[in-house]
KEFI-269046 format. One record per residue: residue number from 1; residue in one letter; chain; x, y, z of N, C-alpha, C, O in turn. Coordinates in pm, whole numbers. Example, Ala and Ser with C-alpha at 12.3 -4.5 7.8 and 13.67 -1.06 7.14 Angstrom:
% residues 2
{1, 'a', 'A', {1319, -569, 780}, {1230, -450, 780}, {1320, -330, 780}, {1424, -332, 846}};
{2, 's', 'A', {1285, -225, 708}, {1367, -106, 714}, {1290, 3, 787}, {1341, 114, 804}};
***
This chain:
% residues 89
{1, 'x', 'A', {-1309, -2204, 396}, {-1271, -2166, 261}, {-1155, -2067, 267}, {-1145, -1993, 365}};
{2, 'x', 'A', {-1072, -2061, 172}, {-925, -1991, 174}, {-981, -1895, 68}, {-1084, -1918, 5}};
{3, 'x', 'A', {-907, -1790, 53}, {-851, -1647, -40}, {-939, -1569, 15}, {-1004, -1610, 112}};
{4, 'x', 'A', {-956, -1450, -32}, {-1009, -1338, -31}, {-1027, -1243, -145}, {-959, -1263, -246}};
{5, 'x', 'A', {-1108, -1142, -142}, {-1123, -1045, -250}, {-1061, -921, -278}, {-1145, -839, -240}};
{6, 'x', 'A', {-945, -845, -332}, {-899, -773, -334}, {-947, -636, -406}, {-966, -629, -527}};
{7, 'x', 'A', {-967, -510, -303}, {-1000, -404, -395}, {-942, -257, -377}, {-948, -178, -283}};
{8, 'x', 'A', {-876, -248, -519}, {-752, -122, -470}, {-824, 16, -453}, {-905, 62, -534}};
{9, 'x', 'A', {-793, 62, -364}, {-831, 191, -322}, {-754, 316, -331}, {-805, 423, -298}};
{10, 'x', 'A', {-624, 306, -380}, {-546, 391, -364}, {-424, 316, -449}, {-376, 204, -432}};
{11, 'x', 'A', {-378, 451, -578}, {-220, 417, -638}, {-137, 527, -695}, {-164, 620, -771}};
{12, 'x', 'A', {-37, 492, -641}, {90, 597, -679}, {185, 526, -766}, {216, 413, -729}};
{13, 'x', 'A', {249, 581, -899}, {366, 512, -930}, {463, 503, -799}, {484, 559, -691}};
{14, 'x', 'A', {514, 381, -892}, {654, 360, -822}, {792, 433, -867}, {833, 431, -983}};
{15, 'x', 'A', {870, 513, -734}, {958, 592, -736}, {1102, 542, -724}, {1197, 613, -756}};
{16, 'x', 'A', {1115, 408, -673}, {1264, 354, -657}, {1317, 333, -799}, {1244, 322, -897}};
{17, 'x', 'A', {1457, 327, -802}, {1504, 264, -874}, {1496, 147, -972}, {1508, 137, -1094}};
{18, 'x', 'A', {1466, 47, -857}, {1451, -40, -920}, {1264, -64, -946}, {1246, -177, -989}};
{19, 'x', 'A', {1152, 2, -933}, {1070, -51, -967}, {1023, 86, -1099}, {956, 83, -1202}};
{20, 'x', 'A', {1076, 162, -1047}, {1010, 314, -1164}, {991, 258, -1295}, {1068, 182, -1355}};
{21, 'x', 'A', {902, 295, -1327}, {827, 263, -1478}, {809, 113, -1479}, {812, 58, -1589}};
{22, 'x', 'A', {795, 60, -1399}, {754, -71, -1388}, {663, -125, -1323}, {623, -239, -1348}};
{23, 'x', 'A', {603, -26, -1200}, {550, -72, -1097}, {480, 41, -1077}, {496, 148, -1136}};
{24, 'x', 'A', {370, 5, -960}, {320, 108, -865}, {266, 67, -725}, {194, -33, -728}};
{25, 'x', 'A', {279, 105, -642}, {282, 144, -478}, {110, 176, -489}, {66, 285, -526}};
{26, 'x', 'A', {12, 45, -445}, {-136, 6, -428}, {-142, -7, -288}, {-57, -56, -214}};
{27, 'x', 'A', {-293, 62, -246}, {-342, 42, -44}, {-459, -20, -124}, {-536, 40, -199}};
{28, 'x', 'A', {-457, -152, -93}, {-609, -227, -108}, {-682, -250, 16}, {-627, -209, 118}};
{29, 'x', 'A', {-803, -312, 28}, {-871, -399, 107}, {-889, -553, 77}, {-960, -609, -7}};
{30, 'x', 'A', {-798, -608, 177}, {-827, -746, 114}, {-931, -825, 241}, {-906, -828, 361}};
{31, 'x', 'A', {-1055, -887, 169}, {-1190, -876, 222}, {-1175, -1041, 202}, {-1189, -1092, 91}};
{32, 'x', 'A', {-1139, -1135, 349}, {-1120, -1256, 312}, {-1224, -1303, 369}, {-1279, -1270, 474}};
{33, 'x', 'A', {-1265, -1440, 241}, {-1378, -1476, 272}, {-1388, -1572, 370}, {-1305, -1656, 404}};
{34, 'x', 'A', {-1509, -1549, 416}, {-1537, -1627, 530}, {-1581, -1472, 654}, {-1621, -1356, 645}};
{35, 'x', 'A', {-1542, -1565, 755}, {-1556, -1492, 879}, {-1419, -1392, 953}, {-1431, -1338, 1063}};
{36, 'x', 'A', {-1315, -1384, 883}, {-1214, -1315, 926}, {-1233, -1170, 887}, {-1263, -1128, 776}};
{37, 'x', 'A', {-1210, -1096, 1005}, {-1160, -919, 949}, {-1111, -901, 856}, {-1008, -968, 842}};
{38, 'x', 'A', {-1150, -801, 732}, {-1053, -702, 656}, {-940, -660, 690}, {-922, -608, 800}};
{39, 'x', 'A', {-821, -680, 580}, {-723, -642, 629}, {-648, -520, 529}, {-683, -541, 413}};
{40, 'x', 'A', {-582, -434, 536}, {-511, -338, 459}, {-430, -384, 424}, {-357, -439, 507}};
{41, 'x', 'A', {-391, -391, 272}, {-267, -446, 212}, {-162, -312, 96}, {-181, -268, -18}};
{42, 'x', 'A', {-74, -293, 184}, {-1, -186, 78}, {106, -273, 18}, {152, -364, 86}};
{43, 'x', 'A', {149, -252, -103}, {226, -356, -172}, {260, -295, -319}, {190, -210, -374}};
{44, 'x', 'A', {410, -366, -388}, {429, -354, -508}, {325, -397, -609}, {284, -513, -620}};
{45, 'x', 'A', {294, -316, -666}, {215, -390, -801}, {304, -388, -948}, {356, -281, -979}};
{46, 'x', 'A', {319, -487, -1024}, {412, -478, -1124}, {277, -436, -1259}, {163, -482, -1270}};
{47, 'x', 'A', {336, -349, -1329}, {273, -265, -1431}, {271, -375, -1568}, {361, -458, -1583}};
{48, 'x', 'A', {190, -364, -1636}, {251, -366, -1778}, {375, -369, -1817}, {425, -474, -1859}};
{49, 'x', 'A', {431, -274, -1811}, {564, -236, -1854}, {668, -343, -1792}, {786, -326, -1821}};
{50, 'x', 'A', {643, -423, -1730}, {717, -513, -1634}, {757, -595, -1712}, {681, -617, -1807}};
{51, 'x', 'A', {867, -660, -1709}, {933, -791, -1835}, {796, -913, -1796}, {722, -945, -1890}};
{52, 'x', 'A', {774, -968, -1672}, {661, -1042, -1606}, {528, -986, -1622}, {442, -1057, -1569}};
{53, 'x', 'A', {491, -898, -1668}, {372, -854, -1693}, {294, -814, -1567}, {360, -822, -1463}};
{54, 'x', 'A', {177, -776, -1557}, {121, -776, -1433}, {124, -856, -1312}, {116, -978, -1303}};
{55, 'x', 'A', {140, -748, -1195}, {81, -896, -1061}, {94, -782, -927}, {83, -660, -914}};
{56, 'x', 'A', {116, -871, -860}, {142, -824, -707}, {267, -884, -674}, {269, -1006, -689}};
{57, 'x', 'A', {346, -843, -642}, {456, -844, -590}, {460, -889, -403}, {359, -867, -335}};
{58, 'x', 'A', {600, -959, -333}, {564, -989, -236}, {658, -932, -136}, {715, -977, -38}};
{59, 'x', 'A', {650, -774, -217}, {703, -682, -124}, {617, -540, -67}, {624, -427, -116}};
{60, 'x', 'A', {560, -571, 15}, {459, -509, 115}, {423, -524, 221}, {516, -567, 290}};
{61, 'x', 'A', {275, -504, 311}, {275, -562, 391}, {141, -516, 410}, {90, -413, 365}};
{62, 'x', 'A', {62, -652, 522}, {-79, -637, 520}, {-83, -619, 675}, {-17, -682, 757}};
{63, 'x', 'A', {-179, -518, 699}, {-171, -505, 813}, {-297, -507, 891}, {-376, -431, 834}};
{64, 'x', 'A', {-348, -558, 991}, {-505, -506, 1091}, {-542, -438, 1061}, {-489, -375, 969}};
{65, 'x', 'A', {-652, -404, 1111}, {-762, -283, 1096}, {-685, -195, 1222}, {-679, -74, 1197}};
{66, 'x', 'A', {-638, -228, 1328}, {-611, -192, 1459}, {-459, -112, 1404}, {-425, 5, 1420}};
{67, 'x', 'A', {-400, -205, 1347}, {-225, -183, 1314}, {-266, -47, 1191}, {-242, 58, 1251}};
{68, 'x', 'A', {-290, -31, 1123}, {-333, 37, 1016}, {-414, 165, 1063}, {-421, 261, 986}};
{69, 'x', 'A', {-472, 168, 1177}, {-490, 317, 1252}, {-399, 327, 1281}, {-353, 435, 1245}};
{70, 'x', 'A', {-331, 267, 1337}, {-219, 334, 1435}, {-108, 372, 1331}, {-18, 444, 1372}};
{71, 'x', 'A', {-105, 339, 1227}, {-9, 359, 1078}, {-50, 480, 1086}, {31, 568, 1116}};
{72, 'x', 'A', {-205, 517, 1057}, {-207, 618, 981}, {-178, 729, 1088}, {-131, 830, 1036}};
{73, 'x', 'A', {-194, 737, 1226}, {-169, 844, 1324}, {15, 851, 1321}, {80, 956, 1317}};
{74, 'x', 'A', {62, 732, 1325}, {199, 772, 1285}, {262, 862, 1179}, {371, 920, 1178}};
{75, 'x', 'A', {158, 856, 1085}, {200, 929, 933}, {149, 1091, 925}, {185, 1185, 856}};
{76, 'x', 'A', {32, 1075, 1045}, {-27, 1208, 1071}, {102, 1307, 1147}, {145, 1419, 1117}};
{77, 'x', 'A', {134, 1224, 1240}, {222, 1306, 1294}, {344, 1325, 1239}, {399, 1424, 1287}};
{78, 'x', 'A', {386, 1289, 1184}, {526, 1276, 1129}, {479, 1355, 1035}, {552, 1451, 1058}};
{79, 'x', 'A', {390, 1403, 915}, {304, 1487, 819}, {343, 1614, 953}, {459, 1651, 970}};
{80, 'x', 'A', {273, 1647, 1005}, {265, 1789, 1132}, {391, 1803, 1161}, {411, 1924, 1149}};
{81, 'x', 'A', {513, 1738, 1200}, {616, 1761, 1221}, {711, 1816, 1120}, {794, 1902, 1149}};
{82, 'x', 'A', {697, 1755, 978}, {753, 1844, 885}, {705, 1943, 792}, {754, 1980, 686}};
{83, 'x', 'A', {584, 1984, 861}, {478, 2134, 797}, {587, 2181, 909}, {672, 2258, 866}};
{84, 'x', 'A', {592, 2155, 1009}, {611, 2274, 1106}, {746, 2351, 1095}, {779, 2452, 1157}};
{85, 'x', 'A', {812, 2285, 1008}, {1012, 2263, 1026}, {1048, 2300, 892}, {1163, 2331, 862}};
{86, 'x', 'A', {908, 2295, 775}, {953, 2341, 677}, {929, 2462, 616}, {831, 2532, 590}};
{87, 'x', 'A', {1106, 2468, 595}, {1073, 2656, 544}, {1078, 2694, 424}, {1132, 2799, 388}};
{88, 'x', 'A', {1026, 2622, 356}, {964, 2659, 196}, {830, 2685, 193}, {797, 2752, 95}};
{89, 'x', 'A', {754, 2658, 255}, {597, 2639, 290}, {578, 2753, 394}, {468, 2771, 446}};
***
């Protein structure tokens, strides 16, 4: 059986140019059915406000359970590197 179940866990508007007030920047779990692993999906979501109305957009990216730790230790460190360097804080 094909698709899966999508459930957002996390949303920020969208800050670019081209998506601001149109969009927002979603970390789901997409939970496909059957027997395959969960996978993390961060991606455009188009708002209301969008001429197209709602959706998902197919600018993102879904990543492992494996790839998606290792995301988040990348973001950890790179987070620690600019506490350390910044001199407003």
């Amino acid at each position: 059986m094909r698709g899966f179940n999508q459930t957002i866990k996390w949303r920020v508007p969208a800050t670019s140019s081209k998506w601001k007030g149109k969009a927002e920047v979603v970390m789901s779990v997409a939970d496909p059915i059957g027997e395959r692993p969960a996978l993390i999906d961060i991606r455009v979501r188009r708002t209301s406000e969008h001429p197209n109305g709602e959706g998902f957009t197919r600018e993102g990216v879904r990543l492992s359970q494996e790839d998606a730790s290792s995301l988040v230790k990348a973001i950890e460190h790179a987070l620690t590197e600019l506490r350390e360097t910044d001199v407003t804080g």
